[in-house]
PDB file of N, CA, C and O in Angstrom:
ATOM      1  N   UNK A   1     274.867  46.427  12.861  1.00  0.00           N
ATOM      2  CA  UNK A   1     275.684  46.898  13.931  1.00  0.00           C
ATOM      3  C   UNK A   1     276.490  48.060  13.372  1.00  0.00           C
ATOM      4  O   UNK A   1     277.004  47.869  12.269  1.00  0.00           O
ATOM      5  N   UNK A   2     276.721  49.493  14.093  1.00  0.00           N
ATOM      6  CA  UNK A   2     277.040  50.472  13.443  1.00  0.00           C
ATOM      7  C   UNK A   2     278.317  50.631  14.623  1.00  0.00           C
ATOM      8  O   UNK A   2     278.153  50.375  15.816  1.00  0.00           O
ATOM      9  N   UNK A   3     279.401  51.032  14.114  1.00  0.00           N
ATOM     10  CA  UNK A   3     280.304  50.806  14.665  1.00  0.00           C
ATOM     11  C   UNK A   3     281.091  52.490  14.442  1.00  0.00           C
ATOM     12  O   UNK A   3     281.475  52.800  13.315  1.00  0.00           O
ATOM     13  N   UNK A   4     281.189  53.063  15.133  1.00  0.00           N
ATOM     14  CA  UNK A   4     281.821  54.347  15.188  1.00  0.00           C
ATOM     15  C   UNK A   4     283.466  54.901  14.910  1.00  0.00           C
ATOM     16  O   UNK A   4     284.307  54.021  15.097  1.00  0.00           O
ATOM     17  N   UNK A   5     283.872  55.930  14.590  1.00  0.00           N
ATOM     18  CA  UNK A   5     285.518  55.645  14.492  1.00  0.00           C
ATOM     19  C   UNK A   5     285.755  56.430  15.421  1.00  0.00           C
ATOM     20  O   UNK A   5     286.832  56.983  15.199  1.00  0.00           O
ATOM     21  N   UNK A   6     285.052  56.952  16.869  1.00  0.00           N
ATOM     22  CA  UNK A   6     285.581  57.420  17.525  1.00  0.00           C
ATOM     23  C   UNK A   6     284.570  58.398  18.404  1.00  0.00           C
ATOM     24  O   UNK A   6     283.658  59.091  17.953  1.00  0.00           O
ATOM     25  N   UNK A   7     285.006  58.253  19.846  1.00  0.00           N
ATOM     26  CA  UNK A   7     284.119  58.876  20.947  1.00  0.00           C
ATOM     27  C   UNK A   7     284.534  59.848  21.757  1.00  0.00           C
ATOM     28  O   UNK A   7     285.699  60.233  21.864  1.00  0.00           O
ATOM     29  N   UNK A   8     283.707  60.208  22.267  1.00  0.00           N
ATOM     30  CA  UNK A   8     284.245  61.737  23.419  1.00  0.00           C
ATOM     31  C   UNK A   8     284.734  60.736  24.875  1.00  0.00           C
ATOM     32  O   UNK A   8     285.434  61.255  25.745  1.00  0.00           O
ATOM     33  N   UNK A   9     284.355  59.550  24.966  1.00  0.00           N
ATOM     34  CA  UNK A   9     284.529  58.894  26.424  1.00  0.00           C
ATOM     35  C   UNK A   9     285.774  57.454  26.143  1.00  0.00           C
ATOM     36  O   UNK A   9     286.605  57.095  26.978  1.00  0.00           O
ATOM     37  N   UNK A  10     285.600  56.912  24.916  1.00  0.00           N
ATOM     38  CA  UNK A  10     286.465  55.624  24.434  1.00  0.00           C
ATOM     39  C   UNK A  10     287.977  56.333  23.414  1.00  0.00           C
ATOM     40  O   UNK A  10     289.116  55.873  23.329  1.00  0.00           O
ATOM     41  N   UNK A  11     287.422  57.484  22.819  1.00  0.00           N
ATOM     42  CA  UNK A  11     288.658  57.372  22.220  1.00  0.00           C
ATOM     43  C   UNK A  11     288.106  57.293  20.401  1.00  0.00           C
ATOM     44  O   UNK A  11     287.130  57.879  19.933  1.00  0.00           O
ATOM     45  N   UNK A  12     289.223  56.253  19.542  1.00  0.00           N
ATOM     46  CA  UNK A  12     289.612  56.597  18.125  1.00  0.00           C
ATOM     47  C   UNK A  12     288.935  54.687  18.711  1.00  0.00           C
ATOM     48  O   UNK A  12     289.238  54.124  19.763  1.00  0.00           O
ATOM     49  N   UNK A  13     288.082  54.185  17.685  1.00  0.00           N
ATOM     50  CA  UNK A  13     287.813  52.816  17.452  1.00  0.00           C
ATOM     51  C   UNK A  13     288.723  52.252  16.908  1.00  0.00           C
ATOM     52  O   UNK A  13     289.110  52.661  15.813  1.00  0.00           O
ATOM     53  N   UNK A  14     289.438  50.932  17.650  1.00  0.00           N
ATOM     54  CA  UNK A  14     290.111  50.213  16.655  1.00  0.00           C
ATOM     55  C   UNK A  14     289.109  48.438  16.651  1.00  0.00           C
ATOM     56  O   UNK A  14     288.644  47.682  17.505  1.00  0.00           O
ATOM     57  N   UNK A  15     289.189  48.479  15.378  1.00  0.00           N
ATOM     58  CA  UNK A  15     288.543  47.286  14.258  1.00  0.00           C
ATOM     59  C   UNK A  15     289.387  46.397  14.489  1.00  0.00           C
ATOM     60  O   UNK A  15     289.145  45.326  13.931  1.00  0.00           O
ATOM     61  N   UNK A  16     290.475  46.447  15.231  1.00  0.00           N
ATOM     62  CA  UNK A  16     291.183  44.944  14.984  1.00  0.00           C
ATOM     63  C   UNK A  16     290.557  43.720  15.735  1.00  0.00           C
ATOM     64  O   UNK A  16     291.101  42.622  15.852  1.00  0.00           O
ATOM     65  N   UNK A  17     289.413  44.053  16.192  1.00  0.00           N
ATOM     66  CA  UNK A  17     288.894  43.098  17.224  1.00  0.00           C
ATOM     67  C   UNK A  17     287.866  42.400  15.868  1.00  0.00           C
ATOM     68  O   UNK A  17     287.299  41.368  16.227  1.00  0.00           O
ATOM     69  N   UNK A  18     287.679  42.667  14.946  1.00  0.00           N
ATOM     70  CA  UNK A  18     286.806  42.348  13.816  1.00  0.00           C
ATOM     71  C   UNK A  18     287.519  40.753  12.806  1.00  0.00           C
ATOM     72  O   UNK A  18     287.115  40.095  11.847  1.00  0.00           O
ATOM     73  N   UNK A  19     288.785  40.711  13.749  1.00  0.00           N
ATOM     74  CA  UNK A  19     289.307  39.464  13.056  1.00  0.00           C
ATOM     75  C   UNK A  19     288.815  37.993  13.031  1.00  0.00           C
ATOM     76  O   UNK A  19     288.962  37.099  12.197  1.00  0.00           O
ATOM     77  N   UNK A  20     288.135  38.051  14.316  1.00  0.00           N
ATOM     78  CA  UNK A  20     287.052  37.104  14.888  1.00  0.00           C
ATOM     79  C   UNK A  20     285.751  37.822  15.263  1.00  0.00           C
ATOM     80  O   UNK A  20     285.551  38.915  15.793  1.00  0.00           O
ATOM     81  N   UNK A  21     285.084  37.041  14.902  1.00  0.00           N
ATOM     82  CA  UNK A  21     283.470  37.125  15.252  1.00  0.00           C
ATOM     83  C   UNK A  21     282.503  36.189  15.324  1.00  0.00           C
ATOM     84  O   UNK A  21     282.005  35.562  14.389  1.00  0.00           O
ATOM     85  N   UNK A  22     282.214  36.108  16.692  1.00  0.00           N
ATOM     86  CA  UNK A  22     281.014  34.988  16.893  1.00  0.00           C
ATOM     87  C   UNK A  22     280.073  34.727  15.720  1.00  0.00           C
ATOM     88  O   UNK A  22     279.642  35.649  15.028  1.00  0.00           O
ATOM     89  N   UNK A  23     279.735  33.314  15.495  1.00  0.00           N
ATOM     90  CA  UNK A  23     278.926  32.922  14.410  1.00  0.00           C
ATOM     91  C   UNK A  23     277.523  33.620  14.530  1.00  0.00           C
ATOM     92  O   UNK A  23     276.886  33.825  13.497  1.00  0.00           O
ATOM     93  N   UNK A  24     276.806  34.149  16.265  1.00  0.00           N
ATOM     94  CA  UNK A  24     275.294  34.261  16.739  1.00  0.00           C
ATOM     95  C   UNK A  24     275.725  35.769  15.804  1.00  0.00           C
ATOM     96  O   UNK A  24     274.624  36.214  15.479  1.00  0.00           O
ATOM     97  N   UNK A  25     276.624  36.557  15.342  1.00  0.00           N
ATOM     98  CA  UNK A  25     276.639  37.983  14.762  1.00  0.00           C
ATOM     99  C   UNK A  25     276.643  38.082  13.232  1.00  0.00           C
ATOM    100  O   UNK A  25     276.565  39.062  12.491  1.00  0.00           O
ATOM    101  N   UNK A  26     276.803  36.262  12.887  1.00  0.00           N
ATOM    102  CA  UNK A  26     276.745  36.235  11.217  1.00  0.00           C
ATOM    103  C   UNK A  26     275.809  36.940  10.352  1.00  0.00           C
ATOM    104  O   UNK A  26     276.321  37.282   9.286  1.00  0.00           O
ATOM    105  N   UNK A  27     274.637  37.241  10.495  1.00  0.00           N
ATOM    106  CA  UNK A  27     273.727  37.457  10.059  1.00  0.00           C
ATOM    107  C   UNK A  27     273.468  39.130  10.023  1.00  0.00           C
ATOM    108  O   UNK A  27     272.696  39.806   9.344  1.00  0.00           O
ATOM    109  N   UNK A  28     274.278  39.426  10.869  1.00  0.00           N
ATOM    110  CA  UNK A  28     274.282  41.107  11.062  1.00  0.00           C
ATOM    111  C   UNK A  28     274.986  41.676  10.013  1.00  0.00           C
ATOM    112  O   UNK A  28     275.750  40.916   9.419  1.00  0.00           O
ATOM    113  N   UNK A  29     274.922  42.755   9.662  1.00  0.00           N
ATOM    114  CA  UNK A  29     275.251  44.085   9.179  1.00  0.00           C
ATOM    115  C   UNK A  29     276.547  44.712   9.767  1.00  0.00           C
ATOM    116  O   UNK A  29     276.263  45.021  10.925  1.00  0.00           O
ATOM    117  N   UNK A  30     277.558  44.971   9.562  1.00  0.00           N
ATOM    118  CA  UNK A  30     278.394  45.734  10.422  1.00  0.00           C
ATOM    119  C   UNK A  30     278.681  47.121   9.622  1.00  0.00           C
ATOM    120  O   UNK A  30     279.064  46.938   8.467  1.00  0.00           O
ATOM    121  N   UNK A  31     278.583  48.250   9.965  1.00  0.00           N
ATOM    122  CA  UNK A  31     278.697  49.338   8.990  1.00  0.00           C
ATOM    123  C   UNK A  31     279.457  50.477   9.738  1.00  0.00           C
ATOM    124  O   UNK A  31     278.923  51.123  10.639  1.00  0.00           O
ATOM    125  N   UNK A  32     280.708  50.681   9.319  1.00  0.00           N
ATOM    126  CA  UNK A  32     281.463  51.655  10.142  1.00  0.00           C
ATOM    127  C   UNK A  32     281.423  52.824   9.373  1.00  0.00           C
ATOM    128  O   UNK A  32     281.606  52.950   8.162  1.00  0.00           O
ATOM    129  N   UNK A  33     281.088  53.907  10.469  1.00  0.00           N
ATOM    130  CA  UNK A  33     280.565  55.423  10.277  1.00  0.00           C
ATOM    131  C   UNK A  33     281.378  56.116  10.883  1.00  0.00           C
ATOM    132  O   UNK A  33     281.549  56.134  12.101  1.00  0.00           O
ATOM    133  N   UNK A  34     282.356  57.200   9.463  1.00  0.00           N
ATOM    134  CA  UNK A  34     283.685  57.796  10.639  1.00  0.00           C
ATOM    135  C   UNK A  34     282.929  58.609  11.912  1.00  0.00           C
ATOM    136  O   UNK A  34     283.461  58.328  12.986  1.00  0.00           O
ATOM    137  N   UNK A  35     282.214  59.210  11.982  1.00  0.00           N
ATOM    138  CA  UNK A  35     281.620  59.882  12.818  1.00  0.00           C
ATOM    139  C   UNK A  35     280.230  60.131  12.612  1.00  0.00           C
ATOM    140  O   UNK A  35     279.671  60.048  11.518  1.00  0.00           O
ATOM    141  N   UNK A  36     279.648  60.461  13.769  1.00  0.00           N
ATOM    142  CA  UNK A  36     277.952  60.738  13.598  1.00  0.00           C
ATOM    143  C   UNK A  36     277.604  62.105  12.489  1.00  0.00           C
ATOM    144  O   UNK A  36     278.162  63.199  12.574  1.00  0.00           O
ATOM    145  N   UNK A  37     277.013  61.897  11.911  1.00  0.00           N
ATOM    146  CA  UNK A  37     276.910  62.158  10.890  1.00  0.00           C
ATOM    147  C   UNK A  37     277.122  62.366   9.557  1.00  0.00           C
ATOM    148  O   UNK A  37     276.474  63.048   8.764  1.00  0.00           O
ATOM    149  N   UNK A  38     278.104  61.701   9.398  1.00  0.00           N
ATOM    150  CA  UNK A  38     278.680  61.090   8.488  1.00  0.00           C
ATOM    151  C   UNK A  38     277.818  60.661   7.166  1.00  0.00           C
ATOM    152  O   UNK A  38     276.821  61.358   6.977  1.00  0.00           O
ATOM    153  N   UNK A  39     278.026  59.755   6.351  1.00  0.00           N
ATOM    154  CA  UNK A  39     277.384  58.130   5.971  1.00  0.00           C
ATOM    155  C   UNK A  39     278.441  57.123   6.365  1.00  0.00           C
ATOM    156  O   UNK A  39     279.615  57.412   6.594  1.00  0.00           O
ATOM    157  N   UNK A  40     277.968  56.039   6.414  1.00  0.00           N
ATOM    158  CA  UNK A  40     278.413  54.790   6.859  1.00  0.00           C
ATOM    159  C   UNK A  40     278.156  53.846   5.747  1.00  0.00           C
ATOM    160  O   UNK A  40     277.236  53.917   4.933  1.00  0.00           O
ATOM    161  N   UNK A  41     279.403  52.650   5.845  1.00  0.00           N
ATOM    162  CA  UNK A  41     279.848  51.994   4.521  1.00  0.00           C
ATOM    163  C   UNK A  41     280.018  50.326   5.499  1.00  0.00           C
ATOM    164  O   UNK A  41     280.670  50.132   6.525  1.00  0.00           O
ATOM    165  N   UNK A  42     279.264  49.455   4.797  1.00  0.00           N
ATOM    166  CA  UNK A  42     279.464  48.351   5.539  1.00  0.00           C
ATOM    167  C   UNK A  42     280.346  47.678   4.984  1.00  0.00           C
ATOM    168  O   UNK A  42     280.569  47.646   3.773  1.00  0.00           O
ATOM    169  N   UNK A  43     281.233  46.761   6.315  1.00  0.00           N
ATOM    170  CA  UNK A  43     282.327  46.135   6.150  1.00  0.00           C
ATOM    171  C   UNK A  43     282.883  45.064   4.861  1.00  0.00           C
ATOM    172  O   UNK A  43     282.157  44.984   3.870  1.00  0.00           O
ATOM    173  N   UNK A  44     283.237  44.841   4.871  1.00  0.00           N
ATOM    174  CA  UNK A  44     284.052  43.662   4.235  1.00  0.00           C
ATOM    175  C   UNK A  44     284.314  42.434   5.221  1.00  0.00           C
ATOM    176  O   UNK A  44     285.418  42.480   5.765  1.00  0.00           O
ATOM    177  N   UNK A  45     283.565  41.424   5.529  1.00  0.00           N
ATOM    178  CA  UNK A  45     283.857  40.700   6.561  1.00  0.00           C
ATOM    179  C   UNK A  45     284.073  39.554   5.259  1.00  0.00           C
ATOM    180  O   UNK A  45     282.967  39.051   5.060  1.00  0.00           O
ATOM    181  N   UNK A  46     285.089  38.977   4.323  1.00  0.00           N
ATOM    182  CA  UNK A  46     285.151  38.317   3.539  1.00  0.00           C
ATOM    183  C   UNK A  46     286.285  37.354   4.631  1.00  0.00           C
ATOM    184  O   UNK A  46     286.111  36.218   5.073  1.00  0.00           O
ATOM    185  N   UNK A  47     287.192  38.082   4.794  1.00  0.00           N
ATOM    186  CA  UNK A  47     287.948  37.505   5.651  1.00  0.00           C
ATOM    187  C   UNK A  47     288.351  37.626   7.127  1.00  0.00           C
ATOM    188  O   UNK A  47     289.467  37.865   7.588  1.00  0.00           O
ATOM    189  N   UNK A  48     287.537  37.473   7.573  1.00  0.00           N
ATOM    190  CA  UNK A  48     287.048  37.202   8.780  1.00  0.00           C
ATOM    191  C   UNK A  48     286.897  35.840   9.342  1.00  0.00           C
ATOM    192  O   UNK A  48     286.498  35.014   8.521  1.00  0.00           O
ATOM    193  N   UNK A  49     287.156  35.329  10.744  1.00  0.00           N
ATOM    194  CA  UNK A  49     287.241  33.921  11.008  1.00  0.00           C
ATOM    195  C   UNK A  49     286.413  33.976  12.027  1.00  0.00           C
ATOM    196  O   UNK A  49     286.763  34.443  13.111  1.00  0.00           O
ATOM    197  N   UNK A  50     284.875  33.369  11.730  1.00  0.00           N
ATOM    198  CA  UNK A  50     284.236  33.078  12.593  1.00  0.00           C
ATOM    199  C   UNK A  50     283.964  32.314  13.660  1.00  0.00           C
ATOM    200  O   UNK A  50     283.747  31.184  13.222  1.00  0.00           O
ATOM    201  N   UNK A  51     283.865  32.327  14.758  1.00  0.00           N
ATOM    202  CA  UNK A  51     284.284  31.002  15.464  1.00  0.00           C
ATOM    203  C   UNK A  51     282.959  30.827  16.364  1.00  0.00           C
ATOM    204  O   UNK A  51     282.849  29.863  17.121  1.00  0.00           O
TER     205      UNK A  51
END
């Protein structure tokens, strides 16, 4: 899951929604990319509370 830091229609991404995450997304990848074209660096979900 590639997660953007920001859009022409949403705005600047905020990650605070990353505090919880459904268990069906455990298995995913999350990799936030400041912008398209960039590179992208995947998260740290160490502490994270899955529910």
């Amino acid at each position: 899951m590639i997660l953007y830091g920001g859009s022409g229609d949403f705005g600047r991404a905020d990650l605070a929604f990353l505090n919880r995450i459904p268990r069906e997304l455990r298995d995913y990848a999350f990799i936030y990319q400041p912008s398209l074209g960039l590179p992208g660096n995947e998260l740290d979900l160490t502490d994270v509370e899955w529910f």
